[in-house]
C-alpha distance (Angstrom), angle and dihedral (degrees) to the residues before:
residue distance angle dihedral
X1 . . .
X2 4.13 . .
X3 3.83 119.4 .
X4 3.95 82.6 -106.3
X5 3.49 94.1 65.8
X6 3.97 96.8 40.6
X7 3.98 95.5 64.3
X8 3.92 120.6 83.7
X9 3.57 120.1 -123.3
X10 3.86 119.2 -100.8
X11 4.27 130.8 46.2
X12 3.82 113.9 -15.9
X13 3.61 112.5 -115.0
X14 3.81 83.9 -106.5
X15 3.36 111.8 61.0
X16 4.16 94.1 44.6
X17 4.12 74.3 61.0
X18 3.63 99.9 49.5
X19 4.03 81.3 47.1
X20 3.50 94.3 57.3
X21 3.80 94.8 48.1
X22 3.84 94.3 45.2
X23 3.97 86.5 50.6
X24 3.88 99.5 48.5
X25 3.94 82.7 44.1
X26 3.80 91.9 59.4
X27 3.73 89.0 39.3
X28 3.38 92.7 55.8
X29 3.71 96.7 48.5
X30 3.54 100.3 51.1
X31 3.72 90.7 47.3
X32 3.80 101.7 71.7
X33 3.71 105.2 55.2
X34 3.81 123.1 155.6
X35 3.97 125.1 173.5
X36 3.83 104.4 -126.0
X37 4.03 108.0 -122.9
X38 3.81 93.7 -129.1
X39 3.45 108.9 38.0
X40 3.55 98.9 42.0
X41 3.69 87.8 -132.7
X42 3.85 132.9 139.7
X43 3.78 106.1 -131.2
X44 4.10 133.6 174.8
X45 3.45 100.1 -147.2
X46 4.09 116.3 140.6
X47 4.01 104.2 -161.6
X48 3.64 119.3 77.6
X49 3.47 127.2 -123.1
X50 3.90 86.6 -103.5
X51 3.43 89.6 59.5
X52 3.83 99.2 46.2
X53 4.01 87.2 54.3
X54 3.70 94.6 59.0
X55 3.90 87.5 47.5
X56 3.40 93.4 53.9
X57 4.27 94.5 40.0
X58 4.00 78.3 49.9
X59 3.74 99.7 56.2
X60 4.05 94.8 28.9
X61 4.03 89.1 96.5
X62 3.60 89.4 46.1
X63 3.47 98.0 56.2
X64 4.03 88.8 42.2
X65 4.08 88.7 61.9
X66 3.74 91.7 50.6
X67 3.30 94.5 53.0
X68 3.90 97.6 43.4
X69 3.52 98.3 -105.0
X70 3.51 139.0 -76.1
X71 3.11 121.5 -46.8
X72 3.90 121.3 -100.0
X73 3.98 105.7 -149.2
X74 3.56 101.7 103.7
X75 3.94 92.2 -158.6
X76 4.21 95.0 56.5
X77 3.94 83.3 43.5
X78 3.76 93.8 49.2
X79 3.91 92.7 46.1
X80 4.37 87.0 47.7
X81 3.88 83.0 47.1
X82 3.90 101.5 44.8
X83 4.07 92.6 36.3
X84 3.94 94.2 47.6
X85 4.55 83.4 51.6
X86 3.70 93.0 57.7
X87 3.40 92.1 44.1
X88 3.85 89.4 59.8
X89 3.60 97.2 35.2
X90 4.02 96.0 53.9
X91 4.03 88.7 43.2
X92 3.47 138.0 73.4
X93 4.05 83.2 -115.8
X94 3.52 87.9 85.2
X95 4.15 92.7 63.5
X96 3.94 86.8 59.4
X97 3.51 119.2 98.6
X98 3.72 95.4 -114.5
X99 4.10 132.7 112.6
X100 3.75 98.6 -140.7
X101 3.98 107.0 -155.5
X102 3.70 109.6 -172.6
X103 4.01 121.8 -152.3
X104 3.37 135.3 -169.1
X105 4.00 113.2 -145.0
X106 3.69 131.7 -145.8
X107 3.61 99.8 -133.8
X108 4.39 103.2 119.0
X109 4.07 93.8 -175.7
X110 3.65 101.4 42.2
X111 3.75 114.2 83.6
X112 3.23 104.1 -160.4
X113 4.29 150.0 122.1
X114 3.63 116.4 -171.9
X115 4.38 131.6 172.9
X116 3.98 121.4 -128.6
X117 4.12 110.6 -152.3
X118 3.96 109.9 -83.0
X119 3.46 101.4 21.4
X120 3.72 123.7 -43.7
X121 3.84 113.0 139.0
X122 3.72 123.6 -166.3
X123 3.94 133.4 -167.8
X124 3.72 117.9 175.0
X125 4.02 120.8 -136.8
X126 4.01 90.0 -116.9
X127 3.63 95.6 55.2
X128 4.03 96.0 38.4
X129 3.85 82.2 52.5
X130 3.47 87.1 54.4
X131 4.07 88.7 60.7
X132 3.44 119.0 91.4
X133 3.70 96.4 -174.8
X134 3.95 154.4 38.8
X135 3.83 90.7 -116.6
X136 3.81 88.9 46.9
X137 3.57 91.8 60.1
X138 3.88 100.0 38.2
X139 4.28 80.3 51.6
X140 3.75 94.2 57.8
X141 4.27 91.6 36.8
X142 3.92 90.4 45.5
X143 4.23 86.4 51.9
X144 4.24 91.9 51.7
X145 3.70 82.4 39.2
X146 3.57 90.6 61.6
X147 2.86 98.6 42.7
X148 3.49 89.0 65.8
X149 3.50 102.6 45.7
X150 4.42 90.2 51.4
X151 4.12 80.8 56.3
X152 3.63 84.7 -134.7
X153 4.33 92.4 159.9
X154 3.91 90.8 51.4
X155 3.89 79.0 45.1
X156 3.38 93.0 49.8
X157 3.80 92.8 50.0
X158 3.55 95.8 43.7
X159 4.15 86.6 62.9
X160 3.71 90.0 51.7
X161 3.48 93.8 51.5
């Protein structure tokens, strides 16, 4: 007798699993729904904003190595700093119940600016070199800013989940 002839007719054993696990997973995600107080927007996202803060304060020194550190010129670090404030302060960012810590990373070839969950901003030195202005800067702070405030990583996790 082949292994074709061995199996019973109808849905392996298997898949009628995998089912059950996919539909418990959607379940689950459309159960915890919250409207998030700044955006207006109705999000299913199961961490609180407690929680994404200590992510992000847990992966902030992580993301400083990889990026070669922050950077040491206390003058481009005080202009990240004082920038990434106003941006919070004149926005509706600064009603959400997140510390934002902006920091200014070593990393001269990498043009990039990223957001940790609950509030950690980054800029690297290549792209703020890049900026020619105040309102440049406050632009590409105010984006990772709102990114922050829309939740989009515990969003993002939430979907993987």
């Amino acid at each position: 007798m082949n292994d074709d002839q061995s199996r019973r007719p109808g849905c392996p054993v298997r898949l009628i699993l995998a089912g059950l696990v996919a539909l418990v997973s959607v379940i689950s995600y459309f159960r915890v729904s919250s409207v998030n107080p700044v955006t207006g927007e109705k999000q299913h996202i199961s961490i609180t904003p407690q929680q994404e803060v200590a992510l992000g304060l847990q992966a902030t020194p992580s993301m400083e190595s990889q990026y070669g550190g922050e950077e040491s010129d206390p003058k481009l670090v005080g202009l990240v700093q004082d920038v990434g404030k106003d941006v919070v302060a004149n926005s509706e960012a600064a009603k959400s119940p997140y510390q934002y810590e902006f920091h200014l990373l070593a990393d001269n070839q990498t043009i990039n600016a990223f957001a940790l969950p609950g509030g950690q901003v980054f800029i690297t030195d290549a792209l703020l070199k890049r900026l020619t202005t105040r309102g440049q800067l406050a632009g590409v702070l105010g984006h990772e800013v709102g990114h922050v405030v829309a939740r989009h990583s515990a969003a993002h996790m939430a979907k993987a989940q």
